[in-house]
Each structure stands twice: as structure tokens, then as C-alpha cells.
N, C-alpha and C positions, 0 to 999 in steps of 0.2 A: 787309226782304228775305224771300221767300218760300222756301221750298227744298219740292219734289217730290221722292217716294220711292216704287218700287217695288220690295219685293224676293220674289225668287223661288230657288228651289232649293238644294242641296248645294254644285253646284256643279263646275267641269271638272277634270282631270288631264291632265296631255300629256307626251307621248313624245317624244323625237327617234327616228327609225330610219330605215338605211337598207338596203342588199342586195338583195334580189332584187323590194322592190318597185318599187324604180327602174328594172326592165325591164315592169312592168304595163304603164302609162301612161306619157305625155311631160307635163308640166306639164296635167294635168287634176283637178282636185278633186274626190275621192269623199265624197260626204253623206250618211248617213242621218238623218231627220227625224223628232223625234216626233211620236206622235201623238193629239192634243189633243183628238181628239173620243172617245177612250176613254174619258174622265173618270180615269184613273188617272198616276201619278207618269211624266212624260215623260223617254226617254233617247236619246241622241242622239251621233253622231259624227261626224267629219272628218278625210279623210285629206289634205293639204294638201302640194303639191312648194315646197320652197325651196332654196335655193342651195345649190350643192355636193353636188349629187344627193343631198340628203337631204331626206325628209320628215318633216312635223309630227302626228303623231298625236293629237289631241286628242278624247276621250269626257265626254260631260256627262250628269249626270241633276239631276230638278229635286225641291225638298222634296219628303219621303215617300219618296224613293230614295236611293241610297248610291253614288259616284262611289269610283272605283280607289282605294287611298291607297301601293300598292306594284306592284310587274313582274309579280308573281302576278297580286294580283285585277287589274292592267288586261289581262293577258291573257283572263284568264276571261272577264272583264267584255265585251271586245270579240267574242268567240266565241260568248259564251250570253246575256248581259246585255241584245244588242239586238234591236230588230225583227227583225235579218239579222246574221247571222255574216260578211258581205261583208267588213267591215274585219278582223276576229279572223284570216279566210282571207290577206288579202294580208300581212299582216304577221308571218304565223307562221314563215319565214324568216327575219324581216327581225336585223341584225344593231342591239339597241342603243345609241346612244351617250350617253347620258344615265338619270339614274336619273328617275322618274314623280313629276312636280313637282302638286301637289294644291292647289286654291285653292277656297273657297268665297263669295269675291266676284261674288256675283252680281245685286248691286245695280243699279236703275237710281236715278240721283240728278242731280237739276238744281236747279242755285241760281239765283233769282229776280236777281239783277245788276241785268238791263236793266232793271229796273222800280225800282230803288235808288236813291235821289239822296245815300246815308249814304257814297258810296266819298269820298275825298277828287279832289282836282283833279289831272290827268293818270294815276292808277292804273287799270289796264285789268288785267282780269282774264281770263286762255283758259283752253284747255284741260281736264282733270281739272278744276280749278276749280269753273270754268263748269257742268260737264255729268259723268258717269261713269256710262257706260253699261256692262251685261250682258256679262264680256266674250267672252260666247260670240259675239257678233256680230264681235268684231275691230274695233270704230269707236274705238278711244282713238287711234291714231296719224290716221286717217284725221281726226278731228272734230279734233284738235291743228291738223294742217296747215290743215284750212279756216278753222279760227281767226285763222292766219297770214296766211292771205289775206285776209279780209277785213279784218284789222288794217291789213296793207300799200296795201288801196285804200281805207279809211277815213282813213289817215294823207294819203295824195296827196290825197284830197277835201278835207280840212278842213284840215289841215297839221298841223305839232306844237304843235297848241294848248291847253293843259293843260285849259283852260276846255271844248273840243270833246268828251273824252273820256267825258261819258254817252252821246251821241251814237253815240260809238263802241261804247260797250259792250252799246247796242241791237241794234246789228249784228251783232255776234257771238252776242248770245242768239236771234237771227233763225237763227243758222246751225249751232244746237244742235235746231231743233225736226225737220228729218226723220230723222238716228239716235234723236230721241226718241220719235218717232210708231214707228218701224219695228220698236225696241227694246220699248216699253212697249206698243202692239197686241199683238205677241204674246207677249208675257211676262204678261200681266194675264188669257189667258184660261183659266191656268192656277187650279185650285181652291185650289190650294197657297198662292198668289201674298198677300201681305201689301202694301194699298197702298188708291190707288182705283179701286174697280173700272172695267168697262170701259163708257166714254160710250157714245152712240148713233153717234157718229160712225168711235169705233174699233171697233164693231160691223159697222159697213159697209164698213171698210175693210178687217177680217179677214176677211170674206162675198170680199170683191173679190180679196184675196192670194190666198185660199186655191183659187181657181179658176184664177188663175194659175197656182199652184206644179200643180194637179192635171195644168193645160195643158201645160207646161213638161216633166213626164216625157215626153211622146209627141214635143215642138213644139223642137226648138233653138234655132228662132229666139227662140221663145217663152223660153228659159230663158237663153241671152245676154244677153238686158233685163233680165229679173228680176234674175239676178247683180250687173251693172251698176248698178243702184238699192239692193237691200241691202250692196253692199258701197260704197256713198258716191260710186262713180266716175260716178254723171252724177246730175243734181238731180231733184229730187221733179216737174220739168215731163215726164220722160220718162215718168211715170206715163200719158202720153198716147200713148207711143206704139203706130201701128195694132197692133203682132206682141200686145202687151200687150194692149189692149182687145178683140181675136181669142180671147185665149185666156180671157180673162175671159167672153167672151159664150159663147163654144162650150162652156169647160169640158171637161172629160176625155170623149176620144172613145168608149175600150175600159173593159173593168173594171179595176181595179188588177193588176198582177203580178204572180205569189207572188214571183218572181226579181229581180236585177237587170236591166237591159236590156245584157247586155252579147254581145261580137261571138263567133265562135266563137272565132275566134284571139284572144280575148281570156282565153274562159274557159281555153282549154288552156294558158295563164301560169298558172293558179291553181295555189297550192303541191299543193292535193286534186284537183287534175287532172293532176298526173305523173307 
């Protein structure tokens, strides 16, 4: 059995909060990204709506930088600590329900399985297992469930055949490789990054993302698809699709924005705009 290992950064902290930024936005995710071509320690946030009009606050930074470990520093930290004060600003109301839970899991890790003939007869191995990715990407539930699936149509293909189960667990290691390509591309272009560096092929396909993502601020349509592929909900074949390969070829129209792109009646929600 083979096992693969990337590991990268500090590490995330997350908030629950909720109050007044639940009249910003309606179920829209605000991102700030870092940024990798600085050469210096990447920091990064997510402001995330989930149930019960409360949102999930979550700030990362990667080795060589210091992630929240308390309400203080993750206030600060969100205010001054990133590219933009964006999230620091909507949250500075905000009422919280939880105290700032702090992990420095930021592994990526995959075990060689499909390629093992040492498992015995019928043990199929998922999920965490199998794969344990960054989880500043959020793929542990998403990569669990496709686990499930393809257990479930490898079982109807071959049936409960004890005997059938390497078979099966190729399948699954099949359905481990694009949270691993999506997780470890960008995680590995990090200097910080402890692993193997990055092929010629993840070279090209950071060249290709990242014109995307530059497309993606101006391009909605552009940035639906994107979303839709890192976050696992449609397969590495929509890599093809035209809004995607539009913004890969075009690339960013204007120069970057010192600002968010945000609407008027949006800005005027900001707590430093009342």
C-alpha cells in the first residue's frame, strides 16, 4: 500500500455568528482568496449561510502564518489579518454563538487501497480512510457520500461478492482522484507546503484554474461552474464546459479591484456604512 501526503499550513478557526449579517446577503458565500503569487504565507476566509439564519465563519492561514486561537484574535485577525477587511466588516455586529474552535489539520492524505491486494476478501474501505483532504476545501462529507455511491453501483454491478471487492475498491480510489488533484494543485504551490512538489501537469492545471478564478470575478456564469467543480457537485468532465474554457482563454478583462464588487444597497448594509 502506498500512502500520499501533502501537508500545508497552520491551519483554519471557525465561528458560528449570526445577527445582522443575515440581512447582508440571502444564502450567498463570501470568499476571500489567497494569494500565491506573493511568495509569502497565504490567508484566507469564508463567510458561509447555513441553517437557521446562521452563518459559518471560517479564516485560514497557511505555515509561516498564525490562524485565530480565540474571539479576540479572530476578530482582529478578520479585520486586519487579510487581503480585505470584507469579512472583519460584515461580522462586526454579528451576535456569537459559539466559542472559535481552532484546527491545524491541514493535511492532504491518500492511501494507495486500489492498488493493494493485502485487504482481505469482502473489506472495502471509504471515506477518511481512503482519502483526507485540506479541510479548508470542505470535500470530507462530499468525498464520503461519492464513496457511497460508487459502493452502491459497484455492489448492483458485481453483487455481494466477497471475492469482487478489489474490484470495488479501485472504484472508489477512482473517486478520490479529483478532491485530490483540486486539493493538492493548489495546496502544493505553496513554498511552505511539505510533500511532492508540483508535476508538470499540476502546473498546468494551476496556469488553467487560475484564469478561471481571475475570469470568474467579472463572469457569473463564469464563477457558477467553477464553484460547482471545487465544491464536488458535478465531475471533473465539466472542466469542459464552454463558460469555463471562455474564461480560461479570455482571462481577466480589467485590472483587479482594490474593492469588493459589491452593489450600492449592498454596501449601505455595512456595519461602517450606517
Amino acid at each position: 500500500m502506498t500512502i500520499n501526503a501533502i501537508v500545508i499550513g497552520a491551519g483554519p478557526s471557525g465561528l458560528l455568528a449570526a445577527a445582522s449579517i443575515s440581512r447582508f446577503v440571502d444564502s450567498v458565500t463570501v470568499m476571500i482568496m489567497p494569494d500565491i503569487t506573493t511568495g509569502n504565507p497565504g490567508r484566507n476566509a469564508v463567510l458561509m449561510p447555513i441553517e437557521g439564519g446562521r452563518w459559518l465563519v471560517t479564516l485560514g492561514a497557511t505555515r509561516g502564518s498564525t490562524s485565530p486561537a480565540d474571539d479576540n484574535e479572530f476578530m482582529e485577525f478578520a479585520r486586519h489579518g487579510l487581503p480585505h477587511g470584507l469579512v472583519g466588516d460584515l461580522i462586526a455586529d454579528a451576535e456569537p454563538l459559539s466559542d472559535t474552535w481552532r484546527s491545524r489539520s491541514t493535511t492532504n492524505r491518500r492511501y494507495g487501497f486500489g492498488n493493494s491486494s493485502d485487504l482481505p476478501p469482502g473489506l472495502i474501505v471509504v471515506g477518511d480512510a481512503v482519502a483526507a483532504f485540506n479541510r479548508v476545501y470542505g470535500h470530507g462529507l462530499s468525498f464520503a457520500a461519492r464513496c457511497a455511491l460508487a459502493l452502491r453501483n459497484a455492489v448492483q454491478k458485481y453483487g455481494p461478492d466477497p471475492m469482487r471487492s478489489p474490484y470495488v475498491q479501485s472504484t472508489i480510489a477512482e473517486t478520490s482522484q479529483m478532491p485530490w488533484q483540486i486539493a493538492t494543485s493548489q495546496d502544493s504551490r505553496y513554498r511552505e507546503t511539505i510533500g511532492q512538489p508540483p508535476t508538470r501537469s499540476a502546473d498546468i492545471r494551476h496556469i488553467f484554474a487560475h484564469r478561471i478564478v481571475q475570469a470568474a470575478a467579472e463572469r457569473p456564469a463564469v464563477a457558477a461552474a467553477w464553484i460547482d467543480i471545487i465544491s464536488l457537485s458535478r465531475p471533473t468532465v465539466t472542466m469542459a464546459n464552454p463558460a469555463l474554457l471562455m474564461g480560461a482563454l479570455l482571462g481577466r478583462r480589467r485590472p483587479p479591484r482594490p474593492d469588493p464588487p459589491l452593489t450600492r444597497v449592498e454596501r449601505q448594509l455595512l456595519p461602517t456604512q450606517r
